[in-house]
C-alpha positions in Angstrom: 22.2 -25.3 -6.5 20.4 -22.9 -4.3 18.0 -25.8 -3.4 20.8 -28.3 -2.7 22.6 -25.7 -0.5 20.4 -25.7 1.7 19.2 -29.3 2.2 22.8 -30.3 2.7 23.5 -27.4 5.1 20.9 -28.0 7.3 21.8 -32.0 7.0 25.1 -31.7 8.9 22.5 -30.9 11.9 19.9 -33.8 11.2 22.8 -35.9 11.1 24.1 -34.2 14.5 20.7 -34.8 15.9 20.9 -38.3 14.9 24.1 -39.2 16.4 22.7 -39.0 19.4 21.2 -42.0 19.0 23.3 -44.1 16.9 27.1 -45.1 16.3 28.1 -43.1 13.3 28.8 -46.4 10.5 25.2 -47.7 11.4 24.0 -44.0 11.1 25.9 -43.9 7.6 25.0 -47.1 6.1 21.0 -46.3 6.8 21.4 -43.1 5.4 22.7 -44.6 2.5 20.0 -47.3 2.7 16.9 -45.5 2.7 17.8 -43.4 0.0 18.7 -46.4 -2.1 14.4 -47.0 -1.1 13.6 -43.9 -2.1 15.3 -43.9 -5.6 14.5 -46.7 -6.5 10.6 -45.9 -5.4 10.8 -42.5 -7.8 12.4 -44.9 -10.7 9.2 -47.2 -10.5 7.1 -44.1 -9.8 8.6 -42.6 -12.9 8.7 -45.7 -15.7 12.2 -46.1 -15.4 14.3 -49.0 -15.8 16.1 -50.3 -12.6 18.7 -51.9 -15.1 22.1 -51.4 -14.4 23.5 -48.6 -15.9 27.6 -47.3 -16.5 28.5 -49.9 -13.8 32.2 -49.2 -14.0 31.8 -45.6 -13.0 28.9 -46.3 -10.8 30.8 -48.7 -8.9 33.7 -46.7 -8.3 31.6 -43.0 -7.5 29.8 -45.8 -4.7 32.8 -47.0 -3.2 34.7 -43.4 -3.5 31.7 -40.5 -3.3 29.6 -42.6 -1.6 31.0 -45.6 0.9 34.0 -44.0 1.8 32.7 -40.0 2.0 29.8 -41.1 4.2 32.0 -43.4 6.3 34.9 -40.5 6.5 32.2 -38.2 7.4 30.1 -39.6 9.5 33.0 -40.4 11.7 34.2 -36.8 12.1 30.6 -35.8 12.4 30.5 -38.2 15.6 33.6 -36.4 16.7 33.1 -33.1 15.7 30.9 -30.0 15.4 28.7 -29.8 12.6 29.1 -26.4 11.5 33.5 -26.7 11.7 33.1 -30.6 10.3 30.9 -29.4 7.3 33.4 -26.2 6.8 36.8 -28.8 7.3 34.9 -31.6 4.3 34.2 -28.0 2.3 37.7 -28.2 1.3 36.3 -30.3 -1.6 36.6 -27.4 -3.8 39.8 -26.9 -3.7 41.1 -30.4 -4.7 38.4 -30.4 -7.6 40.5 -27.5 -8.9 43.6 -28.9 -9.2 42.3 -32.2 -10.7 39.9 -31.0 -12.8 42.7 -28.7 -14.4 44.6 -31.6 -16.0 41.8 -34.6 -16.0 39.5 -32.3 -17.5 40.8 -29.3 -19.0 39.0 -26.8 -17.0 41.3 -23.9 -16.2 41.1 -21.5 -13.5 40.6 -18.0 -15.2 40.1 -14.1 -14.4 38.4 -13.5 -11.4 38.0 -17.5 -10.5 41.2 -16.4 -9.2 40.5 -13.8 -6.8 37.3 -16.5 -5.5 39.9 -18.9 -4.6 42.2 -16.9 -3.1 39.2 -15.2 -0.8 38.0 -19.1 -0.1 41.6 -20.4 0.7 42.2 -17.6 2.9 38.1 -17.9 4.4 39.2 -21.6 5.4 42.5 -21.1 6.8 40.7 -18.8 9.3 37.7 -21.1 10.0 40.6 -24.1 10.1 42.6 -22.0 12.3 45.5 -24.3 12.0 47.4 -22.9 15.0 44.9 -24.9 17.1 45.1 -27.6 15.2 46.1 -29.6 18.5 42.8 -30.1 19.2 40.3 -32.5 17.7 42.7 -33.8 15.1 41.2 -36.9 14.4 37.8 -35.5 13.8 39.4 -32.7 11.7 41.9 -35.0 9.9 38.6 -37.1 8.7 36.8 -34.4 7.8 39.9 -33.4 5.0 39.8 -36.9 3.7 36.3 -37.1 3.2 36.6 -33.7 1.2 40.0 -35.4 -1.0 36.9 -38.5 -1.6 34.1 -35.9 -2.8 36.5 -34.3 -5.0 37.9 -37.6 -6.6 34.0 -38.0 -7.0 33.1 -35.3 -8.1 36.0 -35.3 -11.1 35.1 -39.1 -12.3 31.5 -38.1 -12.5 32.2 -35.0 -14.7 34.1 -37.2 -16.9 31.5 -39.8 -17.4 28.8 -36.9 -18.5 31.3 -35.3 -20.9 31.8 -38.6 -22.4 28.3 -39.9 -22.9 24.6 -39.5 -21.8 23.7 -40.0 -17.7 20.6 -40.5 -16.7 20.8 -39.4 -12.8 18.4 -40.6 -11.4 19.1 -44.1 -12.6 22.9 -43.2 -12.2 22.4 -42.0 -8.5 20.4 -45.2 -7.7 23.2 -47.6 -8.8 25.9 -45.3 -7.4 25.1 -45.5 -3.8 23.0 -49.4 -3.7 27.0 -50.0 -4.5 28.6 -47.4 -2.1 25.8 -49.3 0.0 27.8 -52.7 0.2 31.1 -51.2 1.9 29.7 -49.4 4.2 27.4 -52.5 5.7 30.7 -54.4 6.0 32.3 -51.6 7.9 29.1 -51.1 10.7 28.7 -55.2 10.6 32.7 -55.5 12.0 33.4 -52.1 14.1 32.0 -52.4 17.6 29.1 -49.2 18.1 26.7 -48.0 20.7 23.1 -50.0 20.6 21.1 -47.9 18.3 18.4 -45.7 20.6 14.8 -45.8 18.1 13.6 -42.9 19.7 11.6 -40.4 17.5 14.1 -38.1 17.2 16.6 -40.6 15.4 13.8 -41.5 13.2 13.0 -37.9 12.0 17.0 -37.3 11.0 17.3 -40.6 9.5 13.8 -39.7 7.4 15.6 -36.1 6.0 19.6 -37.4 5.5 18.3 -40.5 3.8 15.5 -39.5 1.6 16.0 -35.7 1.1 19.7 -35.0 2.0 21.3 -38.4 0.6 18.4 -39.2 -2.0 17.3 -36.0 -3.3 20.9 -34.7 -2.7 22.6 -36.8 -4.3 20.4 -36.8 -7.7 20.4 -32.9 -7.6 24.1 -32.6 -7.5 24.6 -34.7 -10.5 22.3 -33.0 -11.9 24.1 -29.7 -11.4 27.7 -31.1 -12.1 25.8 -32.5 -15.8 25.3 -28.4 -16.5 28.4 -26.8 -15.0 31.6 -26.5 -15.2 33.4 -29.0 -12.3 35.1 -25.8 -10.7 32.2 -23.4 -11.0 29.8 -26.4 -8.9 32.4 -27.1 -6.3 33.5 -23.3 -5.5 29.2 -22.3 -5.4 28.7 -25.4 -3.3 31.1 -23.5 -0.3 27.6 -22.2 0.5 26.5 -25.0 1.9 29.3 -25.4 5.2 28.2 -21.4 5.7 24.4 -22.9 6.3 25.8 -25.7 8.0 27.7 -23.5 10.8 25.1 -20.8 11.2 22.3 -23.4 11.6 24.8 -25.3 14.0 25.4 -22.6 15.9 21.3 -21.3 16.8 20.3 -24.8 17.1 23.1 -26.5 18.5 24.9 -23.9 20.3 28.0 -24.5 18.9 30.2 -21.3 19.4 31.8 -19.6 16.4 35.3 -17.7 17.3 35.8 -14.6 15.8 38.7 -16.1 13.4 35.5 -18.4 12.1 33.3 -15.7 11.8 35.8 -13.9 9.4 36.4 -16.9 7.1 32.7 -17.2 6.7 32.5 -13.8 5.7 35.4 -14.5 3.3 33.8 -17.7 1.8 30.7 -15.5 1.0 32.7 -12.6 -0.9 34.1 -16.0 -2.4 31.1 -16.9 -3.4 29.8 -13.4 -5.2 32.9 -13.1 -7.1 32.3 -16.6 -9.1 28.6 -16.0 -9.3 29.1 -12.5 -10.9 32.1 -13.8 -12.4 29.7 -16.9 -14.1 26.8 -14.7 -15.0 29.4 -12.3 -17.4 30.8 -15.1 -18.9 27.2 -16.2 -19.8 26.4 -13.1 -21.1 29.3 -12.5 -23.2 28.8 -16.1 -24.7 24.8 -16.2 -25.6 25.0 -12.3 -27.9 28.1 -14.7 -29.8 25.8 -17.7 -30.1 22.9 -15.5 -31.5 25.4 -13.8 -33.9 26.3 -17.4 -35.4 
């Protein structure tokens, strides 16, 4: 998780970069497509089947977590900084908590409470919804991209507590299906001519092999071992990356208000860690007393 936090909070600034130089649904939709390259190069590399696999989850985590995500978030990317357009998607966590409670049984408990709480209130101030006049569409995106990441994020944890996922395989299926939508939507919406300069070809190298690839496989991964809640609330490191990186690279200013909500995210963050660690600790001396 440490690992994935940063590639995918130094991605919202590849992605920036890339922007530049492209429209934002051809930008997506080659993301998308040299990743599907890349997986299906380490499924060869590694002897495994390119068979399709859970197609009926696969094809709806590609059209939900991956076509329309990308497409959502891409678009407020192009609008938007990356540091407050990573932060605005980040409110992923907060939707997987109230659907993970009834679709999967996992409760918010103890101190998960008091994380929450010092999250909600880190993203009101980052959100600063009494300027909300500004940027709306960019910021309206962003939200809807986190509601698709969450609806994602609960079907996959579904599928692994009902059967055995390979992710790799899994990963690869997911987004060469998330892939289809998203050619349809660059081939009909009128862009900018695409700019090959080198700098468009170093961001799309990193957000489609490492960020969307890699990134994509390691966060299944992760949601196979942890709880739903526990993955999405640790993963509100990544927007903190994302808007410190934006801001020494890219220049984009941080207002006091955001400053405080980033500090809030990261007490956020302790508390669950801490909060996860006892509860493993109190559970393994019980397993070795069985």
């Amino acid at each position: 998780m440490v690992v994935l936090s940063f590639i995918w909070g130094y991605a919202w600034i590849t992605a920036k970069i890339g922007l530049g130089y492209a429209g934002p649904f051809d930008f997506a939709a080659m993301r998308v497509a040299v990743g599907v390259v890349a997986l299906g190069a380490a499924l060869v590399w590694t002897g495994r089947s390119l068979r399709p696999v859970h197609l009926p989850s696969a094809a709806v985590l590609g059209t939900v977590q991956t076509g329309a995500f990308l497409i959502l978030n891409t678009w407020a990317l192009a609008g938007g900084g990356a540091g407050k357009t990573s932060i605005l998607t980040f409110t992923m966590p907060f939707w997987v908590l109230l659907l993970a409670w009834p679709l999967l049984g996992e409760r918010i408990q103890g101190w998960q409470w008091l994380a929450v709480g010092l999250a909600l209130a880190g993203l009101a101030a980052i959100l600063e919804p009494w300027r909300i006049q500004t940027s709306l569409l960019s910021k309206v995106l962003a939200v809807l991209a986190g509601v698709c990441w969450a609806v994602g994020v609960v079907i996959a944890k579904r599928l692994h507590n009902r059967e055995r996922v390979d992710a790799l395989q899994f990963t690869f299926w997911q987004m060469l299906i998330g892939l289809a939508p998203m050619l349809v939507v660059a081939w009909a919406v009128p862009q900018r001519s695409i700019d090959w300069a080198w700098p468009f070809w170093a961001s799309l190298v990193f957000s489609g092999v490492v960020a969307t690839g890699l990134g994509w496989f390691l966060w299944l991964y992760v949601l196979h071992r942890l709880p739903a809640g526990t993955t999405s609330l640790s993963s509100l490191a990544i927007p903190v990356i994302a808007a410190a990186s934006s801001a020494l690279q890219l220049g984009e200013q941080l207002r006091p208000a955001e400053l405080i909500g980033m500090l809030l995210i990261g007490i956020a963050l302790a508390v669950n860690a801490w909060d996860t660690g006892r509860r493993q600790r109190a559970v393994q001396p019980e397993m070795g007393q069985e």
